[in-house]
N, C-alpha and C positions, 0 to 999 in steps of 0.2 A: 504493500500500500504506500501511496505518497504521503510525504511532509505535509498538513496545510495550518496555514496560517488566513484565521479568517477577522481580518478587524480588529487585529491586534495594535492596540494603542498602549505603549511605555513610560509613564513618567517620574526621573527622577524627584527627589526630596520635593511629593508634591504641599500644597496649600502651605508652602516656607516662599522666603525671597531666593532660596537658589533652585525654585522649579522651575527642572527641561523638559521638554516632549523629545524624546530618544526616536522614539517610535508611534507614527501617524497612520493609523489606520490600515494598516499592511495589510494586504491582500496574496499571496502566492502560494504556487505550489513547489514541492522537490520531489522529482520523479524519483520513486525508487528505483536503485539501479546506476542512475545518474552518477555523473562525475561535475559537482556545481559549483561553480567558482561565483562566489559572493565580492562584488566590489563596489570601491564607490570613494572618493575623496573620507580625507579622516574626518570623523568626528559625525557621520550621513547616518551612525547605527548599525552598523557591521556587529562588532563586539557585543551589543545587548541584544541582536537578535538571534545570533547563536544561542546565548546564555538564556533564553527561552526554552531554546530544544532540549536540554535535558534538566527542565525545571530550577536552574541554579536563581533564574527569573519568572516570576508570573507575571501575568496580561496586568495592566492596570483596567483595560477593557478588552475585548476579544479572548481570543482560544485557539490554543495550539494544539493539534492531533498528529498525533503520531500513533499509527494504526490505531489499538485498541484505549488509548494514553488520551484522557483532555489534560494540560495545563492552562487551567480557568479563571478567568477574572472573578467570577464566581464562585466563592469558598466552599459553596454546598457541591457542586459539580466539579471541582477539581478533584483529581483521582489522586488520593492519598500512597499511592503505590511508588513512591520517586526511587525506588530502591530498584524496582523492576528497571524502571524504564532510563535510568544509568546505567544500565548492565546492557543497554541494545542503544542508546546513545554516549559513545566514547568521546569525549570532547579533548583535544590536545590543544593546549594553550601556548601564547607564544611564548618562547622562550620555556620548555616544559623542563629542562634541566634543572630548576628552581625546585621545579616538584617530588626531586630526590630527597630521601631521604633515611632509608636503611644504614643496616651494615655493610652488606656485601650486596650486588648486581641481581644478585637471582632472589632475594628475598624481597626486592626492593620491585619486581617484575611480581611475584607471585602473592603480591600483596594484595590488589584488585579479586582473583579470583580465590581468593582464601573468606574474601569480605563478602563474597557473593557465596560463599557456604561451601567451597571448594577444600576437602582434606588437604591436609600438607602434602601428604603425594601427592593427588591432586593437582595443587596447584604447582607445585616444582615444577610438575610436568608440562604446563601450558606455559609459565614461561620460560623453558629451557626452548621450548618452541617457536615463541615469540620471538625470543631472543636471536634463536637461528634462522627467523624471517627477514629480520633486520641487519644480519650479516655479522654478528658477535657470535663466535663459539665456544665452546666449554670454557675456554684458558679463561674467558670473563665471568665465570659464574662467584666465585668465590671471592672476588677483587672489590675493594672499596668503590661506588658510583664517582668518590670524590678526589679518585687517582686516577681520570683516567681524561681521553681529549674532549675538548668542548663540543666537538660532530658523535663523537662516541658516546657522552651523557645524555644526546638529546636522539641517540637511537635506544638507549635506554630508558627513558620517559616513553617513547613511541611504543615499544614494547610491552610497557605496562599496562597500554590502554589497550593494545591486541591482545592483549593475553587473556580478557575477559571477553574475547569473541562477540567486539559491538556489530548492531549488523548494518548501525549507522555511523561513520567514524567521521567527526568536525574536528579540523583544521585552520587554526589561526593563526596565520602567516609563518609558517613553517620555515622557510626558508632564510629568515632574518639574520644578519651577522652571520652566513653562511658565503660561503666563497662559490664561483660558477660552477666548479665539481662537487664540491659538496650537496649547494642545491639541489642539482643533478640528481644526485643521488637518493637523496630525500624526497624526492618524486618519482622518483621512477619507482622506490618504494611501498607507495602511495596508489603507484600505476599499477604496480601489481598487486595488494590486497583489493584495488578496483576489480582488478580482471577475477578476481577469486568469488565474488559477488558483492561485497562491503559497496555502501550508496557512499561517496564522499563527497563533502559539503568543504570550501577550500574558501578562508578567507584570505585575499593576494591581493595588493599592491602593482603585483608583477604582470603585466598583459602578456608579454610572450609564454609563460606558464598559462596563462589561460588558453594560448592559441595553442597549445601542443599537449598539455594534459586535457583539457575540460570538455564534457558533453554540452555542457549547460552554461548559462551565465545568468545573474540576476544583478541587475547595478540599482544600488543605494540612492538617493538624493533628499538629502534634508530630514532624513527618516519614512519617506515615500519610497514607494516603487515604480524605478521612475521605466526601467525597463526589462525584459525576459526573454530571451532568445538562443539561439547561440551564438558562441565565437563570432564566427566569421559575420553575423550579421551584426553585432554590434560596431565590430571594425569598418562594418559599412557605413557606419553612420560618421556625425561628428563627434568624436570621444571626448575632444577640450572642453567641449559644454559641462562632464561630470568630473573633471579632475586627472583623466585616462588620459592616456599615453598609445598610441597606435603599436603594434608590435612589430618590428624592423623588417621581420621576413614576409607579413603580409603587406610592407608596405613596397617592400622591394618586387615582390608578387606582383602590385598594383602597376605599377612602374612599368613592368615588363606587360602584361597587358594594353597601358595606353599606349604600347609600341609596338602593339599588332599580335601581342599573340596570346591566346585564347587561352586560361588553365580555368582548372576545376578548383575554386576558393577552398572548397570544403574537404579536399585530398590535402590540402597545402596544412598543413601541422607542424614541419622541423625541416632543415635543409636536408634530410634525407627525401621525404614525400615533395620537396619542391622539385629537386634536383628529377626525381621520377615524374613529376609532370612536363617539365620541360623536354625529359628524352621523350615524351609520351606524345605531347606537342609536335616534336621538329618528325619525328619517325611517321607522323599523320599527315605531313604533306606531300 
């Protein structure tokens, strides 16, 4: 089933002099399944609409559904069950290395599903696994989280939330103080628990991550929605108007089009898929 968000209105520190409206009447859906990059200039509500989906916020008006899950403006209609439905939405925050905290690697991964009622074997078990998702093996099981490198810490935060098998996994800005391999890699990570079935919700900054990871796109505006589409149509528009940035390769894409030649927007993803549309192109005349 999808994400929906029906009317949901956000407001901080309300009937005080520091009340915001975060969040205006949101309207949207998140396909399950989807790969959905959430963007929008800072400060539009990115951050607090996440922190709806796995109840960390409620509606101040509207309601969040997630399958069988309302998160209610309504006290009587909210579903008291928030313990369920953090265990099928995994939120990783930015900068989740922060959220270390054990002795050693594998206790510090097998902590989520131990909380979720998982035996100690049990849970060892899911995060030795996790852990070997992320690309850390054995030698890290036993090792302090706080001896080891800044990209390794924050594959050990990532692990912690796969290790309770979310079957929605939110992302907020992942990437941050990561270098272009790093990144890389932390996506394509990401690309593979997609491909495994996990619906990913991906708050970015980064437009070329949206053109090359994302199914989906939803851009922010002012705590509106201002639009929904995918990638490639969004880049069709004017992006300046939301704070976006056009991504290099679809614009180089573009470029090569108004110079006579024909590609498919929606194959163009990474300079490997361009690079195949162009032989794809010249091999067709």
């Amino acid at each position: 089933m999808p994400i929906n968000l029906q009317d949901v209105t956000y407001v901080y520190n309300p009937k005080t002099p520091m009340e915001k409206k975060a969040l205006k009447g949101v309207n949207l859906e998140i396909k399950e399944g989807s790969f959905t990059a959430l963007v929008g200039r800072t400060g539009c509500g990115k951050s607090t609409l996440i922190q709806h989906l796995n109840a960390l916020l409620s509606p101040t008006e509207g309601a969040v559904v997630i399958d069988s899950f309302h998160n209610d403006s309504n006290k009587k209609r909210r579903d008291k069950k928030t313990k369920d439905l953090r265990k099928n939405v995994g939120l990783v925050f930015q900068f989740p290395e922060y959220q270390l905290f054990e002795e050693t690697i594998e206790k510090d991964v097998a902590f989520g599903p131990k909380n979720f009622g998982d035996t100690k074997e049990e849970a060892l078990e899911k995060a030795h696994r996790a852990l070997e998702s992320v690309g850390l093996d054995e030698s890290f099981y036993t090792r302090s989280p706080f001896e080891i490198s800044g990209g390794e810490k924050r594959r050990v935060a990532i692990a912690g939330i796969l290790a309770i098998k979310p079957k929605y996994l939110v992302v907020d800005e992942p990437t941050a103080g990561l270098d272009p391999s790093g990144a890389k890699d932390i996506m394509d990570l990401f690309k593979k628990v997609h491909e495994q079935g996990t619906t990913v919700i991906l708050v970015t900054h980064d437009m070329d991550i949206v053109l090359s990871y994302c199914t989906d796109v939803i851009v922010l505006d002012h705590g509106k929605v201002a639009l929904a589409c995918k990638p490639q149509d969004l880049f069709g528009t004017e992006v300046e108007q939301y704070s976006l940035q056009t991504p290099q390769l679809y614009s180089f894409a573009s470029k090569l089009e108004s110079r006579g030649m024909a590609l498919d927007h929606d194959a163009v993803k990474d300079v490997a898929s361009l690079a195949d549309e162009i032989i794809k192109r010249r091999n067709s005349r």
